[in-house]
Backbone as ProteinMPNN parsed JSONL, in Angstrom:
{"seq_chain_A": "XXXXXXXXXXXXXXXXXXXXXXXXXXXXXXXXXXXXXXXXXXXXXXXXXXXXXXXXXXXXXXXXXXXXXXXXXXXX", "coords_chain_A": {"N_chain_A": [[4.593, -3.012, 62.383], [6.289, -3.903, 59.432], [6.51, -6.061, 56.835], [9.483, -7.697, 56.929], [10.686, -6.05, 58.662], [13.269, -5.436, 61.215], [12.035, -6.111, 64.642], [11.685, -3.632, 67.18], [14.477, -3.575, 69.81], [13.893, -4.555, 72.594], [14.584, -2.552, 75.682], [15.276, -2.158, 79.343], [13.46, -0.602, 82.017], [14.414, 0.894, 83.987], [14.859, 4.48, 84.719], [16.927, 6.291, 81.962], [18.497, 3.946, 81.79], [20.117, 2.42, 78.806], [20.008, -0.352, 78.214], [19.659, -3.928, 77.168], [16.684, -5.481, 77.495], [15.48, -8.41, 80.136], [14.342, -8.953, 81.648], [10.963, -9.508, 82.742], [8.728, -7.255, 84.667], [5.937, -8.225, 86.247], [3.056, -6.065, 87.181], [0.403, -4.491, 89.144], [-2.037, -1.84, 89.849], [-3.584, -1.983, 92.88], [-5.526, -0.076, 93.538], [-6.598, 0.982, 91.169], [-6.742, -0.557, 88.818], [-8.099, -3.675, 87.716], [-8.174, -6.93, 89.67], [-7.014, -8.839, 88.097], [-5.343, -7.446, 85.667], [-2.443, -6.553, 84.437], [0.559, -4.881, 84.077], [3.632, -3.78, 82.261], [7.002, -3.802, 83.333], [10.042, -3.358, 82.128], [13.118, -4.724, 82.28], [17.125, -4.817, 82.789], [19.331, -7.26, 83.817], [21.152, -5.761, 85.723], [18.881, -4.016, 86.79], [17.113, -5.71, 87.497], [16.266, -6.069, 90.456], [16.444, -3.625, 92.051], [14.342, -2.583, 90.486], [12.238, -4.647, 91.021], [12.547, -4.049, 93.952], [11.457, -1.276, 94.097], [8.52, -1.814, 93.228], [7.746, -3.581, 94.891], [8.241, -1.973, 97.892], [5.61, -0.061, 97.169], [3.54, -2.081, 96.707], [3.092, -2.987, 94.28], [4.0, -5.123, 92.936], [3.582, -7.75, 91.051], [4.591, -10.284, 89.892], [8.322, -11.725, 88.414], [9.154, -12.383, 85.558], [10.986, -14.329, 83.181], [11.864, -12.186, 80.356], [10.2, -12.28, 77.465], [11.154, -12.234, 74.481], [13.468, -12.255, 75.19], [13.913, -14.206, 75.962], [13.368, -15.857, 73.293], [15.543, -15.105, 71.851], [17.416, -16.329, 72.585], [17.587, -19.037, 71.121], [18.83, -18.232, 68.996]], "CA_chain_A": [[5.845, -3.401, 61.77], [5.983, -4.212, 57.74], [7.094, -6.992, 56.706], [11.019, -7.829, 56.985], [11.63, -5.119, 59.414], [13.041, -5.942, 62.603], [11.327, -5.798, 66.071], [12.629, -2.347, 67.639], [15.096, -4.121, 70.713], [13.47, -4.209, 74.064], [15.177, -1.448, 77.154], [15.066, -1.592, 80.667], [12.803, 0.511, 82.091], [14.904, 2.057, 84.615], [15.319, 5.676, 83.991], [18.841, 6.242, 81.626], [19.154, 2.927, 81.405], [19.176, 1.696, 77.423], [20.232, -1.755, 78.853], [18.669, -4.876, 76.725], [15.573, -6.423, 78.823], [15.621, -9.991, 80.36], [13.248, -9.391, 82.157], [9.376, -8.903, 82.237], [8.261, -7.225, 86.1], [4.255, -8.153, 85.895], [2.239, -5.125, 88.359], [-0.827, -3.314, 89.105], [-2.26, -1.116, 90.83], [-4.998, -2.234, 92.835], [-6.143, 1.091, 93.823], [-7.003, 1.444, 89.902], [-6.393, -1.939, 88.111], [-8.986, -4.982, 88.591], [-7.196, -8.118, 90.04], [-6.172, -9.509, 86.685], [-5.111, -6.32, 85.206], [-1.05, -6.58, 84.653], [0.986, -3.82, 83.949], [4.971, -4.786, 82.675], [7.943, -2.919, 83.443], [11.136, -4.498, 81.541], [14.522, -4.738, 83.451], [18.007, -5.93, 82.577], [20.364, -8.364, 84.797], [21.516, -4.653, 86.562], [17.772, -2.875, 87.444], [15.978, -6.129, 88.001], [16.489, -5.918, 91.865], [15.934, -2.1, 92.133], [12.363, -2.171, 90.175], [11.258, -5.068, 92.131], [12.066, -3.184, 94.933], [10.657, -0.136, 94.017], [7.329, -1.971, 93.186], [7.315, -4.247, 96.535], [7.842, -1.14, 98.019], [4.59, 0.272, 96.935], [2.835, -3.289, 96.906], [2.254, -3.08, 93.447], [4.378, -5.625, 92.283], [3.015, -9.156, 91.62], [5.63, -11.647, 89.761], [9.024, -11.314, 87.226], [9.441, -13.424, 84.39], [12.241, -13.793, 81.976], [11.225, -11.797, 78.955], [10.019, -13.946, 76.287], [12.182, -11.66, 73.298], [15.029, -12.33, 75.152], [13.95, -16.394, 75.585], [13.176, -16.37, 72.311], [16.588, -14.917, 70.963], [18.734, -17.411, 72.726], [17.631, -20.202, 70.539], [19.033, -18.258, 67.948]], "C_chain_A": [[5.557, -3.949, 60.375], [7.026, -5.056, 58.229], [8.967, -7.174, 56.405], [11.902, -6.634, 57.481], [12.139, -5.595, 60.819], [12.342, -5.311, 63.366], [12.23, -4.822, 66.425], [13.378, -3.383, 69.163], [14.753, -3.551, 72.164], [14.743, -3.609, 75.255], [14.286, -1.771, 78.197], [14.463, -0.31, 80.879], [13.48, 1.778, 82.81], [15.412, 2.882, 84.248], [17.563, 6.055, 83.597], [19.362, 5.188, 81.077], [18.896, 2.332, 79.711], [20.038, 0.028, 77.557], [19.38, -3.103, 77.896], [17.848, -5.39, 77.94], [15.808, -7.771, 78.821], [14.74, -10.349, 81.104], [11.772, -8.922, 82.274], [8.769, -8.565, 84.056], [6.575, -7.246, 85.452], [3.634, -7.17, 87.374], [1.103, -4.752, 88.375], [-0.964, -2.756, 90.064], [-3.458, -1.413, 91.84], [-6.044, -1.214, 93.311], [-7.275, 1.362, 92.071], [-6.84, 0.511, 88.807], [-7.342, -3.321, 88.805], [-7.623, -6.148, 88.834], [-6.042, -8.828, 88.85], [-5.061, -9.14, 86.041], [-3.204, -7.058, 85.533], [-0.51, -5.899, 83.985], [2.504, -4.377, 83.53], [5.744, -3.298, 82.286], [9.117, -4.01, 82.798], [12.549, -3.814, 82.321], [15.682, -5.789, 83.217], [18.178, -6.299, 84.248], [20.33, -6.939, 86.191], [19.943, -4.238, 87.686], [17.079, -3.894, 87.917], [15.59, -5.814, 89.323], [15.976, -4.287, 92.266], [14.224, -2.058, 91.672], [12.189, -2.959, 91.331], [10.504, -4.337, 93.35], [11.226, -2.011, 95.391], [9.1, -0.718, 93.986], [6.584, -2.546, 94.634], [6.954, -3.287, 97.387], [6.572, -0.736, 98.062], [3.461, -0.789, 96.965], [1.963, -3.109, 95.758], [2.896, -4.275, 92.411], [3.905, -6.991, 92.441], [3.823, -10.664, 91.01], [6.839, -10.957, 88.789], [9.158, -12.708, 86.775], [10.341, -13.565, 83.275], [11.169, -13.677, 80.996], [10.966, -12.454, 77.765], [10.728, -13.414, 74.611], [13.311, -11.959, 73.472], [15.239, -13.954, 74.714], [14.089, -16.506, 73.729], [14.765, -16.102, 71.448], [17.516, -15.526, 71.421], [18.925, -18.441, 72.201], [18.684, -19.57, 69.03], [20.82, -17.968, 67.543]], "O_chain_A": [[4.458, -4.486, 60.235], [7.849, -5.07, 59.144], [9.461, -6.552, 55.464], [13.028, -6.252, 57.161], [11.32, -6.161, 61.542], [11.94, -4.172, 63.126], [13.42, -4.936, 66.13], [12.462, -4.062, 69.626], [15.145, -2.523, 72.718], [15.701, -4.319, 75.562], [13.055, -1.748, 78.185], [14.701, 0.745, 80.291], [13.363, 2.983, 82.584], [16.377, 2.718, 83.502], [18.628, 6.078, 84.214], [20.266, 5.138, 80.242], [17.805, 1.894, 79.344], [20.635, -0.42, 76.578], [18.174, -3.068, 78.138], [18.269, -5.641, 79.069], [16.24, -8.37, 77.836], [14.308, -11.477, 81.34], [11.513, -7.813, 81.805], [8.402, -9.544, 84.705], [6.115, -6.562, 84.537], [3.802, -7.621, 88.507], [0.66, -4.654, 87.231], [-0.306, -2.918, 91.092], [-4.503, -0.921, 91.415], [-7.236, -1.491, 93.45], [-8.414, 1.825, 92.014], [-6.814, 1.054, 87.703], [-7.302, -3.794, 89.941], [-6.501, -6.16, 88.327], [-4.852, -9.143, 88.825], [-4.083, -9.841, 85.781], [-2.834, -7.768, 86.468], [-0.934, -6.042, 82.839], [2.883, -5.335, 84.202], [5.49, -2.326, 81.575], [9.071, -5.23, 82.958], [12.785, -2.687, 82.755], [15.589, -7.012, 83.314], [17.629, -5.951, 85.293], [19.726, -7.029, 87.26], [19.922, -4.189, 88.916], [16.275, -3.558, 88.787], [14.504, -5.242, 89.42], [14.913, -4.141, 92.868], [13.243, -1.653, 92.296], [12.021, -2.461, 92.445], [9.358, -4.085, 93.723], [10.603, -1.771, 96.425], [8.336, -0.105, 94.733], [5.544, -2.249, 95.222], [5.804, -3.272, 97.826], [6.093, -1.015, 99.161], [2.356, -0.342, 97.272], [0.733, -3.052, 95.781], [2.444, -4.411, 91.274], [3.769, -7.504, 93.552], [3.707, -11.789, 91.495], [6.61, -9.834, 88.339], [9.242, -13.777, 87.378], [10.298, -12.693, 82.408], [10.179, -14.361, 80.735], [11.781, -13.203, 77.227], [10.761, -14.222, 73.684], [14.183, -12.04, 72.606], [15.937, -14.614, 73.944], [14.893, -17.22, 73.129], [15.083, -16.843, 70.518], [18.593, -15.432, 70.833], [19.973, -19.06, 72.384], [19.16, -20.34, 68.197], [21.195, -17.971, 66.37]]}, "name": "protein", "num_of_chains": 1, "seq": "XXXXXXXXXXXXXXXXXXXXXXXXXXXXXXXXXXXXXXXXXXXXXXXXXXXXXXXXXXXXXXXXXXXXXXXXXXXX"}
């Protein structure tokens, strides 16, 4: 990014969706990802519930966190 451009505006990952993010899903895989390793899927208000699921599902999901672009743009 050059200077005095904005940040491009974080999307939900779920497919279709161009939804602002709020949230940050942290995952891995541990088939192919060491323990540490964290992977992020972003997800508005709507998809959070669906990824999760989809990741629990698979047991690759390991915490969500509000997105820290969104934290950060509510001060403003």
């Amino acid at each position: 990014m050059l200077p005095g451009e904005e940040p491009e505006a974080a999307v939900c990952s779920r497919k279709g969706c161009r939804a602002a993010a709020t949230w940050e899903l942290l995952w891995n895989n541990p088939r192919i990802h060491t323990p540490e390793r964290r992977k992020i899927w972003l997800a508005c208000d709507e998809h959070r519930d669906w990824l999760e699921d989809y990741l629990t599902t698979r047991s690759l999901w390991r915490e969500t966190v509000p997105h820290a672009q969104s934290a950060a743009n509510e001060g403003h």
